[in-house]
N, C-alpha and C positions, 0 to 999 in steps of 0.2 A: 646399566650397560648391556643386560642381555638380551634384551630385542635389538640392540646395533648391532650385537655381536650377529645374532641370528639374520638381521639383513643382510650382515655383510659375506655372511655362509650362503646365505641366497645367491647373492649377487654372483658369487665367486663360482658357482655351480653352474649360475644360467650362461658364463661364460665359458665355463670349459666346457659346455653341453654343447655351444655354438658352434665353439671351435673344433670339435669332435666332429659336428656335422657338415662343418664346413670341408673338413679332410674327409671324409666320407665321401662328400659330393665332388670331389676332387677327380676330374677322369686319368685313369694310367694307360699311360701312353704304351706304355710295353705290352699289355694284354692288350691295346687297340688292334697295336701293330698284328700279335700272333694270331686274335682272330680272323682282322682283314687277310693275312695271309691262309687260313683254313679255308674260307669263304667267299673271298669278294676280288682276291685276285684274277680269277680265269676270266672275268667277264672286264674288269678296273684296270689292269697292269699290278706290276709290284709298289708303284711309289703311286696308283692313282691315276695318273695322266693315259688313260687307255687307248689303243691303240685302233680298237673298233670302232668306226663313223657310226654306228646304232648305242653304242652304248657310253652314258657321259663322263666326258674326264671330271673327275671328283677332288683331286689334290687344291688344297688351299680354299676350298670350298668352305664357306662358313656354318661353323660346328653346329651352332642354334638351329641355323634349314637343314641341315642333312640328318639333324634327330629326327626336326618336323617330319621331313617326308618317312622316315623309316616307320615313325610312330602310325602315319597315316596310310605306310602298305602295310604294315600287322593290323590296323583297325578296317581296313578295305575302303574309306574316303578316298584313298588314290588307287586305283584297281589295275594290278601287274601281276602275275599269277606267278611271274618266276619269284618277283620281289616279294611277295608276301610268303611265299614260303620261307626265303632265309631271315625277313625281318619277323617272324612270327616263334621262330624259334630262337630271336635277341632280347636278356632281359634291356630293362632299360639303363642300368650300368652298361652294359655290351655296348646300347645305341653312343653313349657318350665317349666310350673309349674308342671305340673305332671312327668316329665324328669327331673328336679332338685328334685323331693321330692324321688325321687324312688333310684336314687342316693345317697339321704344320709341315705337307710336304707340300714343295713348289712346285708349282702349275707352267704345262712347259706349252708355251705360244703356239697357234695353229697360224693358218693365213687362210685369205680368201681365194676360190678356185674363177668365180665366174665375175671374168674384168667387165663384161658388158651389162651385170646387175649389180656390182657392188658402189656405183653412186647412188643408185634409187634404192639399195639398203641401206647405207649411210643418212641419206636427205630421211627415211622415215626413221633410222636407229634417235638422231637426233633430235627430226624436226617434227616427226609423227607425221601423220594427213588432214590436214586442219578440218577441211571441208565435209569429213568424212568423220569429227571427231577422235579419233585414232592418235591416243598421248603418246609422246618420244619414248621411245625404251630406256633414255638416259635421264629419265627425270625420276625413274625408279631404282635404276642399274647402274647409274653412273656414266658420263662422260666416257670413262676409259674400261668399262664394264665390269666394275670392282663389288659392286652391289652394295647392301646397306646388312651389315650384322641383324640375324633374327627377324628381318622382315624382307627383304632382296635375295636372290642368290647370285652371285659372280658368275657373269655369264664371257667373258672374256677367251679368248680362246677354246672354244666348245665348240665340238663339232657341229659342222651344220646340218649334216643328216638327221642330227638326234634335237636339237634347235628347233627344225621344219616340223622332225615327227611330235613333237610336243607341242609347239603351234596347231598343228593340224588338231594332234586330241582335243587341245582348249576349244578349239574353233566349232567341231564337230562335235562337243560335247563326251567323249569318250573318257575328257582327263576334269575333274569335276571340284578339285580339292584346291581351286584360287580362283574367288567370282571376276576379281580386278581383272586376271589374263584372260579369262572365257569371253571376257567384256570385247577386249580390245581386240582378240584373238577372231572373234567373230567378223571384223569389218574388213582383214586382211584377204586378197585375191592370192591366189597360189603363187601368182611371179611374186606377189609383194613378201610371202610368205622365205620364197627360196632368195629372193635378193637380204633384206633382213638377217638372214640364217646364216648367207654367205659373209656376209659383212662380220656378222659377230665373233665369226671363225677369225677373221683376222685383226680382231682388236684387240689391242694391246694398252 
């Protein structure tokens, strides 16, 4: 009986170890919240939906890409000098509480400003540019620009300034941390760039 017993002391171990680490890994949402308010407020808003066209609304953002990216302006793969400063000073606990807290606030709708581009940002959000290879933004993003968990980010009501100016890095090579958008980013013309960006602003 005492190597059953001894398996079963195993077994019972490897499961409270799990479940330890499972709670561990657990992000707290209340320390998310009081860092984001030390930090990421002035440039984010209080609940995230920021109110500066340069800087992007972050609320309801999926938790998995807004690690990504934080990991990648502490590591300098995405190169922001303001951002790597505050993300270089986040452990990777920080990354996840302030990335689960930001997620579970709601994302509050923008619209589109420019009525004489926003069908030829729809026709490419949707349909891409065939001719020119150039894939729908909605085959990655979503129909209703919801994105896809840990590989998409919801692009939905984001502003279009900050849309263009990150087109524009992929495009120009300045922003280097997603080969897929540098791809597509590359064949876009500036009107096509600001129609698309207006468009995204008001999808819902």
């Amino acid at each position: 009986m005492k190597p059953f017993a001894t398996f079963f002391s195993a077994v019972a171990l490897a499961v409270v170890s799990l479940s330890a680490q499972a709670q561990a890994a657990k992000p707290d949402l209340n320390k998310g919240a009081a860092l984001y308010g030390q930090v990421c407020v002035a440039c984010h808003a209080a609940d995230g939906n920021s109110s500066i066209p340069a800087n992007p609304k972050l609320a309801q953002q999926h938790p998995e890409y807004l690690v990504k990216q934080l990991q990648e302006f502490k590591s300098g793969k995405r190169d922001n000098a303001v951002m790597k400063g505050f993300a270089s000073a986040m452990s990777e606990e920080d990354m996840r509480n302030v990335s689960y807290w930001l997620a579970s606030q709601k994302n509050k709708p923008g619209f589109a400003k420019e009525k004489d581009l926003v069908k030829l940002g729809e026709r490419i959000y949707r349909g891409g540019i065939t001719d020119r290879k150039i894939a729908a933004c909605a085959s990655c993003h979503g129909p209703a620009g919801s994105g896809m968990p840990a590989q998409y980010p919801r692009v939905s009501g984001q502003h279009a300034d900050y849309t263009a100016a990150q087109l524009r890095a992929f495009r120009d090579g300045a922003r280097k941390n997603n080969v897929q958008m540098t791809q597509v980013a590359a064949y876009l013309t500036e009107r096509e760039i600001k129609a698309v960006s207006d468009y995204i602003a008001g999808l819902r």
